[in-house]
Structure formats: structure tokens, C-alpha cells
Backbone bond lengths (Angstrom), bond angles and torsions (degrees), N, CA, C in turn:
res aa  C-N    CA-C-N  psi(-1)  N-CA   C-N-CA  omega(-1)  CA-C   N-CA-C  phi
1 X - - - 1.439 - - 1.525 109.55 -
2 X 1.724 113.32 133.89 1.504 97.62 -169.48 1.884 91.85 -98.52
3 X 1.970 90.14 145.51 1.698 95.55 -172.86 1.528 101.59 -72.43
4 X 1.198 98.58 167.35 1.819 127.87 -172.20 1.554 82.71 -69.76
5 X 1.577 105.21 146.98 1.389 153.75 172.02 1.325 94.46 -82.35
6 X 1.429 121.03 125.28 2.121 123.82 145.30 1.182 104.75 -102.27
7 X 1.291 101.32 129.35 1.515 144.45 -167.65 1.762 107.04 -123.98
8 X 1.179 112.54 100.10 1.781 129.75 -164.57 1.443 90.80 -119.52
9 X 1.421 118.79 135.12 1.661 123.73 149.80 1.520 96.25 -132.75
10 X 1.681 101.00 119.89 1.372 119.86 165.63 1.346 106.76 -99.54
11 X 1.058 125.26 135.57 1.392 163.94 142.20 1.649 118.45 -38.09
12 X 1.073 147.18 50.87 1.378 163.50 -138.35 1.617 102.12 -87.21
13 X 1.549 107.51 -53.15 1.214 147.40 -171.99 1.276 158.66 -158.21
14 X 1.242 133.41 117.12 1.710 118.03 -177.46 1.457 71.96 -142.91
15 X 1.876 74.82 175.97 1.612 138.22 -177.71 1.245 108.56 85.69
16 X 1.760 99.11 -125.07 1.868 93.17 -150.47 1.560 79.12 -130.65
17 X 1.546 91.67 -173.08 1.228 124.66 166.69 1.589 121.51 -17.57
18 X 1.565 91.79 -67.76 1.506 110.93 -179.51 1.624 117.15 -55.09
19 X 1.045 109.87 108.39 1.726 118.80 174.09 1.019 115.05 -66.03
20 X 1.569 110.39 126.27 1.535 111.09 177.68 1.612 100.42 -151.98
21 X 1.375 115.00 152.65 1.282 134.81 -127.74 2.119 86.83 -73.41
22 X 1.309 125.43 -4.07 1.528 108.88 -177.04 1.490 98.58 -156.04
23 X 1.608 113.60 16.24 1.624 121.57 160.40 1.260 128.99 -125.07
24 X 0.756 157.17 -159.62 1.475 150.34 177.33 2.139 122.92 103.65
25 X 1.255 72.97 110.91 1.870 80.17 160.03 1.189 69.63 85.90
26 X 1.802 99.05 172.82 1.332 129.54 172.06 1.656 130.43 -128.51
27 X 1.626 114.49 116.17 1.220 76.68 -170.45 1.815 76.99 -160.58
28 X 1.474 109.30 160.64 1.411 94.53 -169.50 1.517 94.00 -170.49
29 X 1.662 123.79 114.01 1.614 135.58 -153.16 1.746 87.43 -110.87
30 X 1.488 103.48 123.22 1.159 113.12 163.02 1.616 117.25 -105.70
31 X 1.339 128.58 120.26 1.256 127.79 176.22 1.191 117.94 -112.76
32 X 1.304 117.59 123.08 1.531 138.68 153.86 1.498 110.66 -82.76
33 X 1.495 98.35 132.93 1.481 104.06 170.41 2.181 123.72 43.72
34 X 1.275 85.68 7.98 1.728 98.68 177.00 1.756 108.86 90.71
35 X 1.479 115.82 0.87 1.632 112.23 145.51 1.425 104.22 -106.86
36 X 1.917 88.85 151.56 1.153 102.08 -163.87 1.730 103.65 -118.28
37 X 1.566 98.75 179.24 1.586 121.71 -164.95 1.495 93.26 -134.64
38 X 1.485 122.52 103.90 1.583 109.69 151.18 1.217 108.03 -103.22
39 X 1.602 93.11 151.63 1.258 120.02 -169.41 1.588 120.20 -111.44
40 X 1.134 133.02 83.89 1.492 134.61 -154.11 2.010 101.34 83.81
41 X 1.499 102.37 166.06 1.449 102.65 169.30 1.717 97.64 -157.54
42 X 1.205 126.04 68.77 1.519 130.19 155.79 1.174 120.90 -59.35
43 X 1.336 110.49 165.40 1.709 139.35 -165.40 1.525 90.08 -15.72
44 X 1.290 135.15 151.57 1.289 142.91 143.10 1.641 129.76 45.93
45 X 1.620 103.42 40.51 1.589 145.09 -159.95 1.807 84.18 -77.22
46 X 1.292 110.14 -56.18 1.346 90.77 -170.39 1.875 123.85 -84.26
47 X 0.856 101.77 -30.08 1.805 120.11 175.24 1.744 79.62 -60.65
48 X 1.162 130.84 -99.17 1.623 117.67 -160.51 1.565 127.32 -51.25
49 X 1.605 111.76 -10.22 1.158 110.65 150.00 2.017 124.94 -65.73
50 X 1.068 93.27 -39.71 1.763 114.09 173.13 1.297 95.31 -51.96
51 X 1.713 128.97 -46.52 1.608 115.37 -149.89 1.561 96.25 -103.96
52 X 1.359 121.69 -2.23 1.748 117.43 174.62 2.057 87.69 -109.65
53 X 0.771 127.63 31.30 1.671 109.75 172.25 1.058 113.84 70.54
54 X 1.001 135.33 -7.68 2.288 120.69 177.26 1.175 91.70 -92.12
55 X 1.004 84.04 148.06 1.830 136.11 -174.89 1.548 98.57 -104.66
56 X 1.229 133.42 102.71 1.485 153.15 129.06 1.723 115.48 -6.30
57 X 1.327 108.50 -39.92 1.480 108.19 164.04 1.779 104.33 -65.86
58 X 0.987 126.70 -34.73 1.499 121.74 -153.03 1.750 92.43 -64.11
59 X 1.533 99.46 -30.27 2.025 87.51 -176.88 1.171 131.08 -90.06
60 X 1.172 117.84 105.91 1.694 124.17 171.92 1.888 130.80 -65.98
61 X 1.390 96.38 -25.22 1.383 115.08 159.15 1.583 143.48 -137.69
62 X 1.363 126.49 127.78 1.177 140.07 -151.34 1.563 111.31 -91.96
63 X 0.942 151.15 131.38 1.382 135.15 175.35 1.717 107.24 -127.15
64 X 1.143 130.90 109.02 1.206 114.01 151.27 1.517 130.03 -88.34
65 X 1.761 105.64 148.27 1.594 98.33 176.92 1.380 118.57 -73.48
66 X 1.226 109.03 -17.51 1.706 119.84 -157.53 1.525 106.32 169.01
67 X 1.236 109.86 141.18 1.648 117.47 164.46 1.131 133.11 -73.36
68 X 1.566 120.89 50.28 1.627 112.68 159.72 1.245 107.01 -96.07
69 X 1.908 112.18 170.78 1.471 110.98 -169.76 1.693 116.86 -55.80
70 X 1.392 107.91 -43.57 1.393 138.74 151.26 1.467 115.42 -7.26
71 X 1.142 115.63 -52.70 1.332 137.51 170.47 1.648 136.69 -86.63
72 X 1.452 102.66 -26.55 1.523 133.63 174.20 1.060 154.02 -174.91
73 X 0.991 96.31 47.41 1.689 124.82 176.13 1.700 113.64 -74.31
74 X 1.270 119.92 -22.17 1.591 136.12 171.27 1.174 116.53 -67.42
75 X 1.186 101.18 -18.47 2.159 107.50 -154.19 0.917 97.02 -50.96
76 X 1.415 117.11 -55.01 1.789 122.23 -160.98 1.713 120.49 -59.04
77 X 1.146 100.36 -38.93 1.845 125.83 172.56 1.291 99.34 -56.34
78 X 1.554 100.67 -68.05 1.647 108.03 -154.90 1.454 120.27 -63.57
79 X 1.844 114.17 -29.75 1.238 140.71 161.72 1.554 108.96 -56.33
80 X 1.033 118.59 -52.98 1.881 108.64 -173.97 1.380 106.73 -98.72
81 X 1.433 135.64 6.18 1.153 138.83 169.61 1.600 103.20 -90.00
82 X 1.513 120.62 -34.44 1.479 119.92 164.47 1.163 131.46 -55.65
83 X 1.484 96.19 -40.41 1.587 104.61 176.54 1.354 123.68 -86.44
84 X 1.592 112.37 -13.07 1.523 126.39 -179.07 1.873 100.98 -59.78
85 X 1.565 81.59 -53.80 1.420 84.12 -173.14 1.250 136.66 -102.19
86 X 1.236 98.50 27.30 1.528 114.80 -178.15 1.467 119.00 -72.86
87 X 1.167 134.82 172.89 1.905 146.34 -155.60 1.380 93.26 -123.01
88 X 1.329 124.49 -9.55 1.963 105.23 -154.63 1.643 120.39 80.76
89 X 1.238 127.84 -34.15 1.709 130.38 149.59 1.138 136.97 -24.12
90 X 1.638 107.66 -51.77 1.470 129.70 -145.26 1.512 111.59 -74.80
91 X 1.565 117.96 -18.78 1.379 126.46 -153.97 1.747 123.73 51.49
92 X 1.355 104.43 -165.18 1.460 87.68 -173.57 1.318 102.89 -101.58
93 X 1.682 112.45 166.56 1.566 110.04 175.45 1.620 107.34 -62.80
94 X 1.221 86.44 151.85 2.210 94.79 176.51 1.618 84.60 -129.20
95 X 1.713 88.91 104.29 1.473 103.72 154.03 1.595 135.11 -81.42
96 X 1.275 146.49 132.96 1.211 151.41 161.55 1.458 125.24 -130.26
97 X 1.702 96.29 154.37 1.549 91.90 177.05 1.745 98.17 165.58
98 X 1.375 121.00 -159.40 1.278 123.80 -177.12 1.671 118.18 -57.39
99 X 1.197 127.87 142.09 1.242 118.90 171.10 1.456 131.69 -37.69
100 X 1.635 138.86 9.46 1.125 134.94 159.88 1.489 99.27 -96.78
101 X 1.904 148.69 -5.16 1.039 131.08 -179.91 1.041 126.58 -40.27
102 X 1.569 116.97 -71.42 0.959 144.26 172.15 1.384 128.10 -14.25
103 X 1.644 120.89 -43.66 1.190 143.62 167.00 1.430 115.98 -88.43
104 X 1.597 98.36 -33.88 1.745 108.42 -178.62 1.813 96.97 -50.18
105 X 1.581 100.78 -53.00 1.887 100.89 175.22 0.811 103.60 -43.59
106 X 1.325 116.31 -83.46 1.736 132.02 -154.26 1.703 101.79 -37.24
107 X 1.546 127.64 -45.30 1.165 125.79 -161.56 1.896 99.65 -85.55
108 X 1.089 123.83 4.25 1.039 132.87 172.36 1.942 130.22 -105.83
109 X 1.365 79.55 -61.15 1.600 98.90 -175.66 2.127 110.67 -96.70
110 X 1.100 108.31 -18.35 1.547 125.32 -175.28 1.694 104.74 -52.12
111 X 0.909 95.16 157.07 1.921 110.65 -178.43 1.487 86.40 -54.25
112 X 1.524 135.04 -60.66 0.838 107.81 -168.12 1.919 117.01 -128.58
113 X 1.792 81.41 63.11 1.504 89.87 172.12 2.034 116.41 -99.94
114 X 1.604 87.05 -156.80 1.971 88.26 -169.69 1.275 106.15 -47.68
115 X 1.853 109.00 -20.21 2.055 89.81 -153.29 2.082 78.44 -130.65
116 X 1.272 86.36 43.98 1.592 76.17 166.63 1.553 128.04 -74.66
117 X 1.433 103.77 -25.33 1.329 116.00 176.52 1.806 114.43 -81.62
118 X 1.219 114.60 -19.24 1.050 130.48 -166.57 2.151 102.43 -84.16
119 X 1.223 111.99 -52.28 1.282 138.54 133.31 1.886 113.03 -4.11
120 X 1.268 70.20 -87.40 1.713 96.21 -171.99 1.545 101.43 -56.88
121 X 1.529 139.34 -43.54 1.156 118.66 -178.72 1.295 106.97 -75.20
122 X 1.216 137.59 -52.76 1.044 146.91 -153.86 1.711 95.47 -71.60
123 X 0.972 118.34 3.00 1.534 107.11 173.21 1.778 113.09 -104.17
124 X 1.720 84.05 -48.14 1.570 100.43 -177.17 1.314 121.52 -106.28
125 X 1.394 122.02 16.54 1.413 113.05 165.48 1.417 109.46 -104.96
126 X 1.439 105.58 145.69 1.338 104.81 -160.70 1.513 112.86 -69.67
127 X 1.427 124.94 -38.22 1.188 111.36 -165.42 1.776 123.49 -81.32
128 X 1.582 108.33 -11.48 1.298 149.92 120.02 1.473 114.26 1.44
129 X 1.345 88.82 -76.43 1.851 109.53 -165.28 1.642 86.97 -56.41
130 X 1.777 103.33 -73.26 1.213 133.77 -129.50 1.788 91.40 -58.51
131 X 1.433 122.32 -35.35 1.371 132.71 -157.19 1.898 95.77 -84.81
132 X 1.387 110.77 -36.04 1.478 103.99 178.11 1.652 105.69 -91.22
133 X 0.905 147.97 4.96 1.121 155.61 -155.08 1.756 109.24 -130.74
134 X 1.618 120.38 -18.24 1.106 141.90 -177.22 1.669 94.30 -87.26
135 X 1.211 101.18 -46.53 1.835 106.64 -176.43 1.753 101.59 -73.72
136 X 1.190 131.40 0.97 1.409 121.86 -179.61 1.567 111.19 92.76
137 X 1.595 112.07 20.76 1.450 111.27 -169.28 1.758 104.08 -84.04
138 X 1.833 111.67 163.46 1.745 83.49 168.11 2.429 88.13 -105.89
139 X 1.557 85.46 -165.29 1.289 93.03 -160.46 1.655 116.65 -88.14
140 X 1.284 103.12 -5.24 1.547 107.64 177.94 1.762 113.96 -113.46
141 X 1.339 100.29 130.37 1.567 111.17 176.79 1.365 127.74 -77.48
142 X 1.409 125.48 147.11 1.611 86.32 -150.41 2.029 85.86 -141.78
143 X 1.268 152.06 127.68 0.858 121.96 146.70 1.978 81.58 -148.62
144 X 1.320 101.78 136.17 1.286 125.94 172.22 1.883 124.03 -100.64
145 X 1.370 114.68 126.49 1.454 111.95 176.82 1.294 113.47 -107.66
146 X 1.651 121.97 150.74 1.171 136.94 -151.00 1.074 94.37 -154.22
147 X 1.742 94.20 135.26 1.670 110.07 -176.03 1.514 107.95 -79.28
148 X 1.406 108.41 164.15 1.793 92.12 178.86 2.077 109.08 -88.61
């Protein structure tokens, strides 16, 4: 008999724009079997993941609905905070979403995107390396975007 599937939808985030003290941004982690699926990544996706218990490694795939800030303004955080703390396991992020994703990464996460430098030390400076690499990390950051 094959065992039962857990099936979790956390609640990360809703509404809009407008910040308010227990809404804001959008963002919403679906887990199967204890890997996860986020779904949008607004304002401060990863800090309120930190304060409900998920772990950012647990997601292997990213989905956005659409590109407002509302929706992804985290990416950049939530993306090098995955990989900061990653084991070498996790594989790389698999990004998706509307036909500007793809570039939305690249113009973000790319050799020579916003946090390229940010990237770049954290790969090649030694004490850098040595401190993520001390935790069992490997040395390359990895999150890839995909057109829909």
C-alpha cells in the first residue's frame, strides 16, 4: 500500500501593496512531502518564513503570478539566503512565471546582475567561502529562470 502524501499550504502572505500590521505582500509555500513550492515572494518572504519555521532550503521551485513588488520584491533575499544556507542537496532554484521572469532573474541573480557582486564575493572570497562551506555548503549559487 503506497503511504499518504502531506500536503501543507502556508500562508506567508496576502493582500496588496498597502502594509498593514498582519497583511502584506504575497507569498504562499506549498509543501508536498516536506519539499516545497513558493508561490509569489513579496516584501519580507523570507524574515516571515524565519518567524513561522520554514526553512528556504525546503523550496526547489519558485512560481511567480506576475511581477509587481507585491509579488517579488524578496526574490533577491530569498534567493541568496537559500543558497547561503544551503548543504549541497537542495539543487538549484527552478524559477517560473510570466514571460519577463526569466530576465527578471537574469537581471537580478546573473553574472552580471544587481547582486552580481554580492554573488561573486560570497563565492570567491575566502573567508566567505570558508564560513559557508564550514556549514557543509557547496561553492556555486544556483537559481535558474524559466520561461512559461
Amino acid at each position: 500500500m503506497k503511504p499518504k502524501s502531506t500536503v501543507r499550504l502556508h500562508i506567508i502572505g496576502s493582500g496588496c501593496p498597502d502594509p498593514k500590521a498582519n497583511r502584506y505582500g504575497s507569498a504562499f509555500l506549498l509543501e508536498l512531502d516536506g519539499h516545497g513550492i513558493l508561490i509569489d515572494c513579496g516584501p519580507a518572504t523570507t524574515y516571515k518564513m524565519a518567524r513561522m519555521g520554514l526553512d528556504p532550503r525546503q523550496v526547489r521551485h519558485m512560481f511567480f503570478t506576475h511581477h509587481h513588488f507585491d509579488h517579488n520584491a524578496d526574490f533577491p533575499c530569498f534567493a541568496l539566503t537559500r543558497w547561503d544556507q544551503s548543504r549541497g542537496h537542495e539543487g538549484p532554484l527552478m524559477v517560473y512565471g510570466p514571460p519577463p521572469t526569466k530576465a527578471f532573474t537574469e537581471e537580478l541573480l546573473g553574472k552580471r546582475g544587481a547582486f552580481a557582486i554580492d554573488w561573486q564575493s560570497r563565492r570567491e572570497h575566502p573567508a566567505s567561502l570558508a564560513c559557508h562551506m564550514a556549514r557543509g555548503g557547496v561553492p556555486a549559487p544556483a537559481a535558474t529562470g524559466h520561461p512559461r
